[in-house]
C-alpha positions as CSV (number, residue, x, y, z in Angstrom):
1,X,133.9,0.6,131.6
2,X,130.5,0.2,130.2
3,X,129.6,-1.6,127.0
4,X,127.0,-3.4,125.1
5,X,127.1,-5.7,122.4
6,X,124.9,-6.5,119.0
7,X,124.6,-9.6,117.5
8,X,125.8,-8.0,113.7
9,X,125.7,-12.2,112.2
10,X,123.2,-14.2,113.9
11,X,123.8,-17.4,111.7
12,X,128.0,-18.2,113.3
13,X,126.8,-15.7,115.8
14,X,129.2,-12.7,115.7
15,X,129.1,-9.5,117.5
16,X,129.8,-5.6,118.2
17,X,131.0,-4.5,120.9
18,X,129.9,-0.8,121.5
19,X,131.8,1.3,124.3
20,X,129.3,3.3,126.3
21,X,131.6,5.3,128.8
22,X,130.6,8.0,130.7
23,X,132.3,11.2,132.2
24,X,131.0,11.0,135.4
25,X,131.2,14.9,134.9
26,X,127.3,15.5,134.0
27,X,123.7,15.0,135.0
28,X,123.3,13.3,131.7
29,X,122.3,9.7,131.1
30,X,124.4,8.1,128.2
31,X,122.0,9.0,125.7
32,X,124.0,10.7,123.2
33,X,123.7,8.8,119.7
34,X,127.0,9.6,118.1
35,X,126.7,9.7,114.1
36,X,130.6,8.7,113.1
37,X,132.1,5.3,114.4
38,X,135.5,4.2,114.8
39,X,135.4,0.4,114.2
40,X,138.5,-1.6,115.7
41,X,139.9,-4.9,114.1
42,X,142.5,-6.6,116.6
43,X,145.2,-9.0,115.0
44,X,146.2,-12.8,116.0
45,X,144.7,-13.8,119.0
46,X,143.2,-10.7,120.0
47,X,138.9,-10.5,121.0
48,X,137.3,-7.8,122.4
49,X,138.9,-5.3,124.6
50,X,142.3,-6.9,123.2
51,X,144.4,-5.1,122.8
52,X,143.8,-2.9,125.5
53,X,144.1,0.8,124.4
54,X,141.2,0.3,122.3
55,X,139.3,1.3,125.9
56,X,142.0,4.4,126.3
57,X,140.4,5.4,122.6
58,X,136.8,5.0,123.8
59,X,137.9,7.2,127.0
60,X,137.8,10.4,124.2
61,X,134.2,9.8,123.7
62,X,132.2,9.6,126.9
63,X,128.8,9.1,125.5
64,X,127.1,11.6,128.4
65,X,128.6,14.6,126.6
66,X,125.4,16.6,124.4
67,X,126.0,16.1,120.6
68,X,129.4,13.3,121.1
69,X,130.3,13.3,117.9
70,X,132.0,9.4,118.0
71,X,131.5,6.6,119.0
72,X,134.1,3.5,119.3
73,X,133.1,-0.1,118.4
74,X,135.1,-3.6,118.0
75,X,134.3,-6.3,115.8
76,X,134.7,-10.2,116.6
77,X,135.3,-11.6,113.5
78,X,135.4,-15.6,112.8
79,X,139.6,-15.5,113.7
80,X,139.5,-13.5,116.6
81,X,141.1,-15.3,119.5
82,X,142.7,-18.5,118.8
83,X,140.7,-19.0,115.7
84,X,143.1,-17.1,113.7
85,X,144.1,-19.8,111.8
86,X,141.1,-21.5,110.7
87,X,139.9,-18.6,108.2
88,X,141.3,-16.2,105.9
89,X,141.5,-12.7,104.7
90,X,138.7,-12.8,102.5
91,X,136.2,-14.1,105.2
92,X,137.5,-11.4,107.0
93,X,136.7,-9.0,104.8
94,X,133.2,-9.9,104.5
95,X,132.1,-10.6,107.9
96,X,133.7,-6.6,108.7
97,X,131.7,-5.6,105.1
98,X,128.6,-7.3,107.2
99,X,130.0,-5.6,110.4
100,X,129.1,-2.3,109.2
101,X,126.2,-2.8,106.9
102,X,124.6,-3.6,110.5
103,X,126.0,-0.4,112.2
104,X,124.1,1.5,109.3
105,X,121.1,-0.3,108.7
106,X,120.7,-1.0,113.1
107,X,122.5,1.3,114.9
108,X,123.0,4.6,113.1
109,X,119.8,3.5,111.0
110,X,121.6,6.3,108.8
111,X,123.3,4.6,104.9
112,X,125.7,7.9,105.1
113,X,127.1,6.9,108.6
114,X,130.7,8.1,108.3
115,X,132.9,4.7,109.7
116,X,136.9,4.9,110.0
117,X,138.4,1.6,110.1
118,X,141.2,1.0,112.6
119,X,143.5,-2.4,112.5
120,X,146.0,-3.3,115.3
121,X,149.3,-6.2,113.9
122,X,147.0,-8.9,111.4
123,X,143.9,-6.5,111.6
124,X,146.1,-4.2,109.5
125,X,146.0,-7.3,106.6
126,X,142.6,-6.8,107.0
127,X,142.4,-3.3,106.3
128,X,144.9,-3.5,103.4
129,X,142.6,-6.3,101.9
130,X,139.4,-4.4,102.6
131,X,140.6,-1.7,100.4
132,X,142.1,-3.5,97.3
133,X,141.2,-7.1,97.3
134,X,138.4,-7.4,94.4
135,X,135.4,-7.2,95.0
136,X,132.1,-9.4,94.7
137,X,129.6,-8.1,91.4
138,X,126.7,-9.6,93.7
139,X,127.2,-7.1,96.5
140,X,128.8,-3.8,96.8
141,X,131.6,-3.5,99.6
142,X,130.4,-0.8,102.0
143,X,131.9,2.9,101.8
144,X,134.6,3.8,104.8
145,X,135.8,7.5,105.4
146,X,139.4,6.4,106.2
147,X,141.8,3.6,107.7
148,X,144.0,3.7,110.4
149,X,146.9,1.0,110.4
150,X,148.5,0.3,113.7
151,X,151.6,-1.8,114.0
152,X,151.8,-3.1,110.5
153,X,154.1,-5.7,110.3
154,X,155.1,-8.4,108.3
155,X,154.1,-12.1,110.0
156,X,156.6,-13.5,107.8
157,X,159.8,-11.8,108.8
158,X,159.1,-12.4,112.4
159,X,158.6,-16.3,111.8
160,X,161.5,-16.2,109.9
161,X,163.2,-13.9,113.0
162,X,161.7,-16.7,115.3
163,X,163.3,-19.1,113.2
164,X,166.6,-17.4,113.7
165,X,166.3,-16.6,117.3
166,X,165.1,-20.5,118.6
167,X,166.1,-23.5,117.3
168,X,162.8,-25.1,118.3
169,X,161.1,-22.8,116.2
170,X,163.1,-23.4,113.7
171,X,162.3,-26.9,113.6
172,X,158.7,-26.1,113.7
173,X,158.8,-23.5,110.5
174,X,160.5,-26.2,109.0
175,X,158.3,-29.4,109.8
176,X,155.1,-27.1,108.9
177,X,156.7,-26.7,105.3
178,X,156.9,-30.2,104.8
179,X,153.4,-31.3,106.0
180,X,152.4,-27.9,103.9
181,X,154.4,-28.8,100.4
182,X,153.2,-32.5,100.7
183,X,149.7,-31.8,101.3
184,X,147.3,-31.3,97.8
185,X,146.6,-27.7,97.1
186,X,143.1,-28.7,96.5
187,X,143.1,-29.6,100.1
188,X,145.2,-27.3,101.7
189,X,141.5,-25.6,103.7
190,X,140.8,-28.4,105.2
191,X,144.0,-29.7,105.8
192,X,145.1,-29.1,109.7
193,X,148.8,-28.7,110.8
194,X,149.4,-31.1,113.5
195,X,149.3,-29.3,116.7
196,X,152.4,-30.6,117.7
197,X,154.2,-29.6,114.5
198,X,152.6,-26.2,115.0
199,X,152.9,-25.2,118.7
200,X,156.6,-24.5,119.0
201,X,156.1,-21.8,116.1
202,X,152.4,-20.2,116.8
203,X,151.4,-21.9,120.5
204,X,148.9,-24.9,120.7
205,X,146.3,-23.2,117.8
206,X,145.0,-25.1,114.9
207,X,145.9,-23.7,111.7
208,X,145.2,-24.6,108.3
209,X,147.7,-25.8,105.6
210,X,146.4,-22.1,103.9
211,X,146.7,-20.0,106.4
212,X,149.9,-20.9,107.3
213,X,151.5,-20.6,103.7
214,X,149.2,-17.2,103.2
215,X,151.4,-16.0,106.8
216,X,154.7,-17.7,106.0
217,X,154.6,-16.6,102.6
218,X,157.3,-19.2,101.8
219,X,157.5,-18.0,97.7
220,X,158.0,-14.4,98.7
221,X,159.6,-11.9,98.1
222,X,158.8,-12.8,94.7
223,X,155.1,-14.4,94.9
224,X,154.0,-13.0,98.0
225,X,150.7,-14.9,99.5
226,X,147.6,-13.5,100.7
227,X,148.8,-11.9,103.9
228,X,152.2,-10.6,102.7
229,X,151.6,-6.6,102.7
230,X,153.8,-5.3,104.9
231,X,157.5,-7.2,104.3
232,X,160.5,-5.0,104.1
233,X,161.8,-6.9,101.0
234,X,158.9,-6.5,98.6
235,X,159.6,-4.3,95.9
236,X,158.6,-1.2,94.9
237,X,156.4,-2.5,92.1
238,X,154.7,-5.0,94.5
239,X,153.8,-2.2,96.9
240,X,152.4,0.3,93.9
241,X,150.1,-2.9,93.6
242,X,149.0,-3.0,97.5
243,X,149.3,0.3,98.4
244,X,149.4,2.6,94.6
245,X,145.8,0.8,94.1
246,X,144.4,2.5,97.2
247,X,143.7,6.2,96.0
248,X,141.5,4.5,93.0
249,X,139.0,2.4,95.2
250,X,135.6,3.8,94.9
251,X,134.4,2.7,98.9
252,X,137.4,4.5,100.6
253,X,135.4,8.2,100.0
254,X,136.9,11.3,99.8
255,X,137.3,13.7,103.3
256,X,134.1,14.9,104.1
257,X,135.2,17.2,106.7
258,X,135.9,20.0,105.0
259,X,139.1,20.5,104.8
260,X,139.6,19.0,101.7
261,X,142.3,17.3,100.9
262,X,142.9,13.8,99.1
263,X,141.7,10.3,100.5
264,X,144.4,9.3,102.7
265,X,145.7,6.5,105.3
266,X,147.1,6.8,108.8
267,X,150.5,4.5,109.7
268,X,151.0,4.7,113.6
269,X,154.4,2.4,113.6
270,X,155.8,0.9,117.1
271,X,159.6,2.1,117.6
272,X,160.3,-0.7,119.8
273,X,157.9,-2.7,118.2
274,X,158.9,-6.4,119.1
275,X,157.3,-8.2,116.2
276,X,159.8,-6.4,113.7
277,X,163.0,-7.7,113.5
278,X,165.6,-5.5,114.5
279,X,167.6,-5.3,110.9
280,X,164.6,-3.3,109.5
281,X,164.6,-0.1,108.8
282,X,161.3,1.4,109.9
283,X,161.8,4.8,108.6
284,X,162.8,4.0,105.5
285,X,160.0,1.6,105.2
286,X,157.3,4.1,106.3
287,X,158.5,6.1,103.3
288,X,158.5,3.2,100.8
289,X,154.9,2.8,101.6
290,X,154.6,6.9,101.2
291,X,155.8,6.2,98.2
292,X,153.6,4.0,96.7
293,X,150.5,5.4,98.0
294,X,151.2,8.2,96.9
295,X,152.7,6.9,93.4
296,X,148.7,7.9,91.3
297,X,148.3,11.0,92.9
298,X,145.1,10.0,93.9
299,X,146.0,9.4,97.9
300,X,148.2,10.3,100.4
301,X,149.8,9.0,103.7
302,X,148.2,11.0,106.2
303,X,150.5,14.0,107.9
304,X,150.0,12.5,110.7
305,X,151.8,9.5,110.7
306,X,155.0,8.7,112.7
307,X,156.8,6.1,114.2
308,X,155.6,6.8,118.0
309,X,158.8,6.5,120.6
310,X,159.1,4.1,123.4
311,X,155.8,2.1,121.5
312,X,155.8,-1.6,121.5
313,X,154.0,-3.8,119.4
314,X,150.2,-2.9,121.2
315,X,151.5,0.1,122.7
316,X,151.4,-1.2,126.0
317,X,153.7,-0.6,129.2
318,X,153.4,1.7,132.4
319,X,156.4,3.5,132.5
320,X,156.0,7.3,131.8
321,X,157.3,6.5,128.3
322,X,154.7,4.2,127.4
323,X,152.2,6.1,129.1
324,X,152.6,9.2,127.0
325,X,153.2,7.1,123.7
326,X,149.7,5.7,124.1
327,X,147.6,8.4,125.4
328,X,148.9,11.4,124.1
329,X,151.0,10.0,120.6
330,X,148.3,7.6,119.1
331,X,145.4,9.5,120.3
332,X,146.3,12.3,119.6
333,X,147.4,11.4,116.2
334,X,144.2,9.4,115.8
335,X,142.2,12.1,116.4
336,X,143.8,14.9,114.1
337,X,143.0,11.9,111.7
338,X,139.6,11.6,112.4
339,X,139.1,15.0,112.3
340,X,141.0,15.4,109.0
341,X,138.8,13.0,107.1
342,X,135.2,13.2,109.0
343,X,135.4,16.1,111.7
344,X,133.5,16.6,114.8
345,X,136.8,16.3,117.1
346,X,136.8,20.3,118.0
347,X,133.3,21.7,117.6
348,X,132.9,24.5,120.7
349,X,129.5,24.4,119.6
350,X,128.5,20.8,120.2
351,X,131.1,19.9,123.1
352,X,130.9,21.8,126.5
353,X,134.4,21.8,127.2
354,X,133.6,23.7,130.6
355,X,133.8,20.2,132.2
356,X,136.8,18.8,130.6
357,X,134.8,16.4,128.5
358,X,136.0,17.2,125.1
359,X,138.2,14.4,123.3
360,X,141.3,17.1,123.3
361,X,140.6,18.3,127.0
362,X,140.6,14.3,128.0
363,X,143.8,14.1,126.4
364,X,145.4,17.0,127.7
365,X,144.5,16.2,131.4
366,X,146.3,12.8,130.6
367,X,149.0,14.3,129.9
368,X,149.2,16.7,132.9
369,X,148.7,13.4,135.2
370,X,151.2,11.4,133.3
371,X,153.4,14.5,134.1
372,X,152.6,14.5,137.4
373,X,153.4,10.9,138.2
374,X,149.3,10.0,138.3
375,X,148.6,6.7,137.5
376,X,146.4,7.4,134.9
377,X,146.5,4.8,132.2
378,X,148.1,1.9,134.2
379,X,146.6,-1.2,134.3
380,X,143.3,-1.8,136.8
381,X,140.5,-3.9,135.9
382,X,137.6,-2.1,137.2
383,X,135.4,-2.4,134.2
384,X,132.5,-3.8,133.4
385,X,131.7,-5.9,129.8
């Protein structure tokens, strides 16, 4: 699978990576400059290519097709791989802010460059906070056309599930609080967890006396910390102030494709998603969050969004089940999303579907070879970074 990367911060340095796939179906060269992006931010531990349908969404786009209409890039940010716990939300926030200022000033070299954020697990945080964390009145947070939130889940209820499940992690949760409550706040940056306290709970990772209490969120339901969005026990007047701010936001825009409509956010939910413990209730949490987003009037949760069957945490698996939840389900749900707040998914005009090369057509013949007992979407490494 071809790619390139950009240098978007040269100063830590942090990069892009920019799929660059090809059909194999035309004389082209990959020359098409696609004009809307779909920027991916993975969770804990994840880097580039992780996790790895982000490469089954770049297979929609092959950039040999005349006039592709997307394009599919990833951001490193300062806490991708094991660096997760070293940095927070906020730096986050800037460094994809920074991420996409590039794209626009660089790549696109177009200011109006339509860009749909998509967060996998802890990337979701990220989104959330994109949208309705304050922002600076030195610099203007860059406009996004939509957000897709994959696997949302709340870090705290599966350390405390961890807790409950392993008694060495249990020991772990509880040694971290102490080193946590007895350490200064004004220190609590600097201040790293001793690996051996840590590694029973999160693996051998250094993690910061902060980042552990924004994840933990020991004070919540009740004072919920910086990471704390998605737990099944906040209430509903906590979620009108994650989720009811979101329709307000001036850099989430309006949809520009058309069809009209209100701004709006995309939940793709796991149903055997491992990271949420089993005693929640994921439907009725999806509607919670429906709830509150929809609570102004000024948003909505897209129609689009579903709890996908068979789907793990990172949609991964190569039975026919998991096959045809992460081909067909996501994609297709991510691309009736894209379409809904952008467009260019199902132009006859720009996309010669004679060769199979439009996102939909990809997707159907997928399907048909999932069907068929193909092995398309099972797990070979014949790419190329």
């Amino acid at each position: 699978m071809e790619t390139i990367t950009h240098i978007y911060d040269p100063k830590r340095p942090l990069l892009l990576l920019e799929y660059r796939i090809t059909s194999n179906k035309t004389s082209l060269q990959a020359t098409s400059s696609p004009p809307n992006v779909l920027l991916f931010v993975g969770g804990l531990y994840d880097n580039f290519r992780s996790p790895r349908y982000v490469d089954d969404l770049a297979a929609l786009f092959p950039r040999d097709v005349a006039g592709q209409a997307w394009r599919v890039m990833h951001v490193q940010l300062s806490t991708n791989g094991r660096s997760w716990g070293l940095f927070d939300l906020d730096r986050d926030v800037k460094e994809i802010a920074a991420a996409i200022t590039y794209i626009r000033d660089t790549i696109t070299q177009s200011p109006s460059t339509p860009v749909v954020l998509m967060g996998h697990s802890t990337g979701c945080q990220d989104l959330m906070h994109y949208l309705i964390s304050p922002v600076s009145t030195s610099s203007a947070r860059p406009n996004i056309s939509g957000a897709i939130l994959q696997a949302p889940v709340s870090d705290r209820e599966a350390i405390l599930h961890s807790a409950s499940e392993s008694s060495a992690a249990k020991a772990s949760y509880e040694a971290c609080l102490q080193v946590a409550y007895s350490t200064p706040r004004e220190k609590h940056k600097t201040t790293i967890i001793p690996l051996d306290v840590i590694t029973p709970l999160f693996g051998p990772v250094p993690v910061t006396v902060f980042r552990f209490l924004s994840l933990a969120s020991p004070d919540s339901p009740e004072k919920p910390a910086m990471d704390d969005y998605y737990s099944s026990d906040l209430s509903d007047q906590r979620l009108r102030e994650t989720f009811g701010l979101i329709g307000a936001v001036p850099h989430l825009l309006q949809p520009s494709s058309g069809h009209g409509g209100t701004k709006s956010l995309l939940i793709l939910q796991g149903a055997n998603d491992q990271s949420i413990p089993p005693t929640v209730d994921k439907p009725h949490l999806l509607s919670r969050w429906k709830s509150a987003l929809e609570s102004t009037g000024e948003a909505a949760l897209s129609r689009h969004s579903l709890i996908i069957p068979h789907a793990k945490h990172d949609i991964s698996g190569e039975s026919k089940e998991a096959r045809r939840a992460r081909l067909v389900v996501m994609r297709g749900a991510v691309l009736k999303y894209l379409e809904d707040v952008v467009g260019g998914i199902d132009a006859p005009s720009r996309v010669d579907d004679s060769n199979g090369t439009s996102p939909w057509a990809i997707l159907e013949k997928d399907l048909k070879d999932i069907e068929s007992g193909n092995d398309v979407g099972k797990s070979a490494d014949t790419s190329k970074l």
